[in-house]
matplotlib code that plots the C-alpha trace (Angstrom):
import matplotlib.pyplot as plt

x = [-22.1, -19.1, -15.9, -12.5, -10.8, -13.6, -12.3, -13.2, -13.6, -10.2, -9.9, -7.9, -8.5, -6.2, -5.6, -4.1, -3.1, -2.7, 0.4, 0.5, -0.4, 3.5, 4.8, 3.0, 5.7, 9.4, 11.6, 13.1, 10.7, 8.7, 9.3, 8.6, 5.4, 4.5, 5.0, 2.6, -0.1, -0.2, -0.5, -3.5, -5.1, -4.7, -6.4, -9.2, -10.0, -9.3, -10.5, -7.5, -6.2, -2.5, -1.0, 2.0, 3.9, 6.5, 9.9, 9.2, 7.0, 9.4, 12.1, 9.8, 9.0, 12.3, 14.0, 14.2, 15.5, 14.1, 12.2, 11.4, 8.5, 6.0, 2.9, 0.6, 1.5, -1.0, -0.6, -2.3, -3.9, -4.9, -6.7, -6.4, -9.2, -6.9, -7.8, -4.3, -3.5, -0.5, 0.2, 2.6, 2.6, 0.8, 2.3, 3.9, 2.2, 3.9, 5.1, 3.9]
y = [-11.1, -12.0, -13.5, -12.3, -16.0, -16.0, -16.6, -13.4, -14.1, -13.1, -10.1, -8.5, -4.5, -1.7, 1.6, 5.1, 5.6, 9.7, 10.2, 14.4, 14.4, 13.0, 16.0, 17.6, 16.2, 16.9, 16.0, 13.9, 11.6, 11.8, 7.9, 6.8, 8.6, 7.7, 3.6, 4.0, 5.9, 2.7, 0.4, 2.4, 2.4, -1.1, -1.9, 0.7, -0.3, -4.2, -4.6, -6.2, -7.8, -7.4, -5.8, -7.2, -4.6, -6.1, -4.6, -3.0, -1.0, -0.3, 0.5, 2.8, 4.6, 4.9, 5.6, 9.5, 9.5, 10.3, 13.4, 13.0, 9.8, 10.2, 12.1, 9.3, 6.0, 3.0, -0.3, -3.7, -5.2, -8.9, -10.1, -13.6, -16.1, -15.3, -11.8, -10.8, -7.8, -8.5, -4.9, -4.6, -2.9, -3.4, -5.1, -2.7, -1.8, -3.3, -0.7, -1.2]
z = [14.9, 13.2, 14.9, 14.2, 13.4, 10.4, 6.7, 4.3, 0.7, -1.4, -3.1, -5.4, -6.6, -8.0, -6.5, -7.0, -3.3, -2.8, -0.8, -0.3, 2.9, 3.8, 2.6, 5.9, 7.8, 8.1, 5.1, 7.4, 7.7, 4.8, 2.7, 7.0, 6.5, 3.1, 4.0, 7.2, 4.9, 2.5, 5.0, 7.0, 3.2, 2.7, 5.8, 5.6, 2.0, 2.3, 5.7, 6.2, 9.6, 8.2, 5.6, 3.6, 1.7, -1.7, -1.8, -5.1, -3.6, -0.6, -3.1, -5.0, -2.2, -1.1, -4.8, -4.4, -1.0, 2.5, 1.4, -1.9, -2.2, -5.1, -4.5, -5.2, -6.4, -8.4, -6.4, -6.9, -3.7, -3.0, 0.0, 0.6, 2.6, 6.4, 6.0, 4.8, 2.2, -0.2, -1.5, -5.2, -8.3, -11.2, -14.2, -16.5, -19.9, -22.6, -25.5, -28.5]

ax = plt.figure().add_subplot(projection="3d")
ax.plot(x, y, z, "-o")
ax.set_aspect("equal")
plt.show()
């Protein structure tokens, strides 16, 4: 069996998180909502023991208000040897 205190090998994936199910709850609440659902992802995907969410992310969330998050949003997640998930976005294309 494995302990709890054991390292886990780092990892580092990218993922379109679906966020529609926020919408089920009140408008007031909604960006509340939306925050909670990445960091149940994060841990269900990373088998993460914490999650660790960048304010860019927190600000896009936030950017259109209370009521208004996006319906899904593409984030870039890295776990590290302590069983920690860092969750930010991915680099921005560059135009060409």
């Amino acid at each position: 069996m494995s302990e709890d205190n054991e390292k886990v090998e780092p990892l580092s994936r990218t993922y379109t998180v679906p966020l529609g199910i926020a919408f089920e709850a009140p408008p007031y609440r909604r960006s509340k909502v939306a925050i909670r659902m990445i960091k149940e992802f994060a841990t269900r995907h990373m088998k993460a023991s914490e999650v660790s969410i960048a304010e860019e992310v927190n600000q896009e969330i936030w950017a259109r208000g209370i009521k208004h998050p996006p319906r899904r949003i593409t984030l870039d997640m890295e776990r590290d040897e302590d069983g920690i998930v860092s969750v930010k976005l991915p680099p921005k294309p560059e135009k060409v």
